[in-house]
C-alpha positions as CSV (number, residue, x, y, z in Angstrom):
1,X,-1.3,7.4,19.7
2,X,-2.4,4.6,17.1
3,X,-0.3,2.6,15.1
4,X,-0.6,0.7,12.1
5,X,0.7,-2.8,10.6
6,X,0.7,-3.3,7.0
7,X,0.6,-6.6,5.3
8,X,1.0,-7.7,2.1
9,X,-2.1,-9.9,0.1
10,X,-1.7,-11.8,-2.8
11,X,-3.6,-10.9,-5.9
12,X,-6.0,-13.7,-6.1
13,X,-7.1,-12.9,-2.9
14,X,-7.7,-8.9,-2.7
15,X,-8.9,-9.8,-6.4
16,X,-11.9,-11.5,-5.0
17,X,-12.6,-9.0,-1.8
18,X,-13.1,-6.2,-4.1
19,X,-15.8,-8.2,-6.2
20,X,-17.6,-9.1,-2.8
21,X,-17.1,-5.9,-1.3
22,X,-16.8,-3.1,-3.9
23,X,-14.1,0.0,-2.9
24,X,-13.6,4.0,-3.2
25,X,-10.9,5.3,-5.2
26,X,-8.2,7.1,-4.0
27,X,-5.6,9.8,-4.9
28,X,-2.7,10.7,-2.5
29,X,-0.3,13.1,-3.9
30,X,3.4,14.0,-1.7
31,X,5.4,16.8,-1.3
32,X,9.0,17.0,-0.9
33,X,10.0,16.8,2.9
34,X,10.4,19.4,4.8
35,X,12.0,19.8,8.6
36,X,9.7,17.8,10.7
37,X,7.1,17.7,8.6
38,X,5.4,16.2,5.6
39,X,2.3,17.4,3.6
40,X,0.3,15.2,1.6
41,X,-3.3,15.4,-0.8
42,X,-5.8,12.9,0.1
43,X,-8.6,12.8,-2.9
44,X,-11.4,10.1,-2.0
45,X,-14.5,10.7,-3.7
46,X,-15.9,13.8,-3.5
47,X,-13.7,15.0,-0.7
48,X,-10.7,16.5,-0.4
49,X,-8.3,17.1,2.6
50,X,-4.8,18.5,2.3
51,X,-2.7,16.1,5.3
52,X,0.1,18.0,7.3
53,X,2.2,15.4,9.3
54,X,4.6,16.8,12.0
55,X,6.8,14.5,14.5
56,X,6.8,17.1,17.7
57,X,8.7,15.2,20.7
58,X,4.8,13.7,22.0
59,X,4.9,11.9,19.0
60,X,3.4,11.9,15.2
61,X,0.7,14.4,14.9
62,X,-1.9,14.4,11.8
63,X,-3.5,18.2,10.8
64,X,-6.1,17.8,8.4
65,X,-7.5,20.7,6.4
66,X,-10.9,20.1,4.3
67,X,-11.0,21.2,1.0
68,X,-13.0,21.1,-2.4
69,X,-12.4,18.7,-5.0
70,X,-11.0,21.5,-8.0
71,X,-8.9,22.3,-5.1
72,X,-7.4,19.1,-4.2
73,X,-6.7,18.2,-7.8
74,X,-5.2,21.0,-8.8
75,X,-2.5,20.4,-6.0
76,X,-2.1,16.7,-6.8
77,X,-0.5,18.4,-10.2
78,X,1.8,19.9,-8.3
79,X,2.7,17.3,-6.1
80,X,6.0,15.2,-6.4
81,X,4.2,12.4,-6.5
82,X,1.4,10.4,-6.4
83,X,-0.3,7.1,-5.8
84,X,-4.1,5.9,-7.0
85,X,-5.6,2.6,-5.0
86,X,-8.9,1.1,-4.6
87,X,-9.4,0.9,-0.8
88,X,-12.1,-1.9,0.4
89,X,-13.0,-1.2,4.4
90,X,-12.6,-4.6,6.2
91,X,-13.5,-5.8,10.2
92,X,-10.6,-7.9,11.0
93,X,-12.4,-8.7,14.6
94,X,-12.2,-5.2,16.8
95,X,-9.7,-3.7,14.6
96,X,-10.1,-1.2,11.5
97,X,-8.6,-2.4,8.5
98,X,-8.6,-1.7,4.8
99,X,-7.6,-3.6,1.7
100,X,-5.4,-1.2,-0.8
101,X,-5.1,-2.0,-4.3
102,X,-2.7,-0.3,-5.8
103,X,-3.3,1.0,-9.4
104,X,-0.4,3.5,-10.1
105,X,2.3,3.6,-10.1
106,X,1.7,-0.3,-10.4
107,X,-0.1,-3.3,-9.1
108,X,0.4,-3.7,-5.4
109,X,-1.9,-5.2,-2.2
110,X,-1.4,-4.1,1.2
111,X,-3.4,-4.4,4.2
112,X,-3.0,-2.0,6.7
113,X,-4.4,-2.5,10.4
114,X,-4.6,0.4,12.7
115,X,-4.8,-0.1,16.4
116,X,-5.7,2.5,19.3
117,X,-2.8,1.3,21.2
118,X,0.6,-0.4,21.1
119,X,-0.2,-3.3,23.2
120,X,-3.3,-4.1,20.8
121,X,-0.6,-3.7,17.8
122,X,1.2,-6.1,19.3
123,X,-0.7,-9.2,20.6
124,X,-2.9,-8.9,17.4
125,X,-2.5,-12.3,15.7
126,X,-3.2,-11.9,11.7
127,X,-5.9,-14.9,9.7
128,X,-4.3,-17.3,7.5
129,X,-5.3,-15.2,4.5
130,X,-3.0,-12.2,5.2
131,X,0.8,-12.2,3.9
132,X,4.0,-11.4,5.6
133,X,4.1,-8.4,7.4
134,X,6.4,-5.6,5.9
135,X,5.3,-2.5,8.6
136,X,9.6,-2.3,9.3
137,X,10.2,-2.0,5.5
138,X,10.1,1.7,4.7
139,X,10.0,1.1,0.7
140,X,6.2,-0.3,1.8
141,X,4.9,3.5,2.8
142,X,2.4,5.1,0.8
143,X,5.1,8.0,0.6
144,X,7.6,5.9,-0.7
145,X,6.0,4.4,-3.2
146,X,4.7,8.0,-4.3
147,X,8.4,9.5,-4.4
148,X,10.6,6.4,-5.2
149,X,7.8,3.9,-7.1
150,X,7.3,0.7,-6.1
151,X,9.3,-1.3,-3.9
152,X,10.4,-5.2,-5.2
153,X,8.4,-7.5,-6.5
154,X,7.3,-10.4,-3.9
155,X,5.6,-13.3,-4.5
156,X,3.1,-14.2,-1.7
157,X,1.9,-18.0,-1.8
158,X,-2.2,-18.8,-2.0
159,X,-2.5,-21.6,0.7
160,X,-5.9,-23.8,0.7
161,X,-5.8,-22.2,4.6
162,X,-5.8,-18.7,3.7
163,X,-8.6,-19.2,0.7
164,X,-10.6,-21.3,3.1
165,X,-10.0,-18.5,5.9
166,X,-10.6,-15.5,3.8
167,X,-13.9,-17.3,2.2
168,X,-15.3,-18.3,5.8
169,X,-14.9,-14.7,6.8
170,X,-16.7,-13.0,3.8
171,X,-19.2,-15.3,4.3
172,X,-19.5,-14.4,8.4
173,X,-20.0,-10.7,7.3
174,X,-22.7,-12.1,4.3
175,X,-24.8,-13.8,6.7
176,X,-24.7,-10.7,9.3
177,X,-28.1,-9.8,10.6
178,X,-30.2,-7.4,8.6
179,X,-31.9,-5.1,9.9
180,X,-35.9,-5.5,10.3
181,X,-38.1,-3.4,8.2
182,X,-42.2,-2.6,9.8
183,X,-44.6,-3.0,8.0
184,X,-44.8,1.0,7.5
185,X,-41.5,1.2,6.6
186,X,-41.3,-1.9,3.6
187,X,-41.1,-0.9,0.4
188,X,-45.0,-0.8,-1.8
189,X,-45.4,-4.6,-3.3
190,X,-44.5,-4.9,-7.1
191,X,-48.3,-5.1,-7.5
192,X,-49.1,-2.2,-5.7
193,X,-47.3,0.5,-7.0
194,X,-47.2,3.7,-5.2
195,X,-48.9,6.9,-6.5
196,X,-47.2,9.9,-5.9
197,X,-49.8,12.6,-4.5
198,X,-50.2,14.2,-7.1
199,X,-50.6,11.2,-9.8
200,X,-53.9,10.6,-6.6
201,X,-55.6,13.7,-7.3
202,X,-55.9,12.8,-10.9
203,X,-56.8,9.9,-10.0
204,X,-59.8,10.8,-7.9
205,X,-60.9,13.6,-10.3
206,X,-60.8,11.1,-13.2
207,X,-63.6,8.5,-10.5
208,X,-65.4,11.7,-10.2
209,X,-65.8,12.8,-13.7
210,X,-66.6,8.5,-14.1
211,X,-69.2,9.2,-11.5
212,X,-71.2,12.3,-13.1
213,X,-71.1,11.0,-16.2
214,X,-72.9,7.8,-15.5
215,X,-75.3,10.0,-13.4
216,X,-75.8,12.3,-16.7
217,X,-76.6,9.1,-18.2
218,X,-78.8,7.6,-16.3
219,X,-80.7,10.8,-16.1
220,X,-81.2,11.3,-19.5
221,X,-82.6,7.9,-20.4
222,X,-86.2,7.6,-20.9
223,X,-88.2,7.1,-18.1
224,X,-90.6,4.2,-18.0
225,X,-87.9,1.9,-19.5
C-alpha cells in the first residue's frame, strides 16, 4: 500500500518551478461522505475519472472509473466542493512527487511525495527547498480544503539554502542527457526545406515542361546558324 507525505513550499519557490517546468490543470470536485467511502471527480485535461475511495479492513483502496470530459464536468456541478491547482510532475531522487498550486479556493503550495512502501516514507529525508511537513494535519487534504476551504495561513521562510538547493536541482534535470537524433531521423536544415510529395511531382513536371520547351526551341531555330 503507498503512502504519501505532503509539504508545504513557499510561493517564491513553486513560483519559479512552474516557469521552468510548465503544469496541467486540475479540477477535483467532493462528495459528501458516505459509510466507508468517499467519491471524488478528478478533471485533468482531457480526461476524466470519477475516484471511489473505500477503507475495507486491508487497508485504503482507490476504484477509478474513466469517463468523458462533458461527463466529468457536469458532475463537478454537483459536487460539494471543489478545488482547481496547477500540478508540476517533479523527481525528488526515486520518488514521484508533484508540485500543487492551488488556485481556488485560494493560493496554496503543497508538495506531495508518494512512496511504494512505509519504510521508504519514512527514511526519506526532504532537500532544503521543501517546507515543513503537514501530512498529520487533516485541514492540509485535498478533501478538506474542497468541503471546509483553506486551512491557516503559514508563512514558510525562503532560506539562501533552499533557493541554492532548489536552483541546483532544476539545473541537474536541465542538463539531463538528450537523446541522440541519426542523421535519418534530424529534422530537414532551414536551407533545405522539405517538399511534401506531392509539392515533388509539380516540381518534376514543371523541369520537364523546362526541358521540352528548350528542346522546341532549339528545334525551331534556323539551321546553319
Amino acid at each position: 500500500m503507498s503512502t504519501t507525505r505532503v509539504f508545504l513550499l513557499a510561493t517564491s519557490l513553486a513560483r519559479l518551478i512552474e516557469r521552468e517546468r510548465g503544469g496541467q490543470l486540475v479540477r477535483q470536485g467532493y462528495f459528501p461522505e458516505g459509510p466507508g467511502r468517499r467519491t471524488h471527480v478528478h478533471l485533468e485535461g482531457e480526461a476524466g475519472h470519477l475516484v471511489l475511495v473505500s477503507q475495507p479492513s486491508t487497508g485504503r483502496h482507490e476504484d477509478l472509473a474513466a469517463i468523458s470530459r462533458l461527463q466529468a464536468e457536469a458532475l463537478l456541478e454537483l459536487t460539494a466542493g471543489q478545488v482547481e491547482f496547477q500540478t508540476v510532475s517533479l523527481d525528488i531522487g526515486s520518488h514521484t512527487a508533484a508540485l500543487h498550486r492551488f488556485l481556488s479556493p485560494g493560493p496554496l503550495d503543497l508538495i506531495p511525495v508518494v512512496f511504494k512502501q512505509d519504510k521508504a516514507a519514512r527514511k526519506f529525508q526532504p532537500p532544503a527547498w521543501f517546507g515543513p511537513e503537514v501530512t498529520a494535519d487533516p485541514t492540509y487534504q485535498t478533501r478538506a480544503i474542497a468541503l471546509a476551504g483553506l486551512p491557516s495561513p503559514a508563512e514558510v521562510e525562503v532560506t539562501d539554502a533552499a533557493l541554492h538547493s532548489l536552483l541546483d536541482a532544476l539545473g541537474d534535470h536541465a542538463r539531463e542527457p538528450q537523446p541522440h537524433l541519426s542523421p535519418a531521423t534530424r529534422a530537414p536544415e532551414a536551407s533545405e526545406p522539405a517538399l511534401d510529395p506531392e509539392a515533388e511531382r509539380d516540381f518534376d513536371r514543371l523541369q520537364i515542361e523546362d526541358s521540352v520547351i528548350r528542346d522546341l526551341a532549339r528545334a525551331l531555330q534556323p539551321q546553319g546558324r
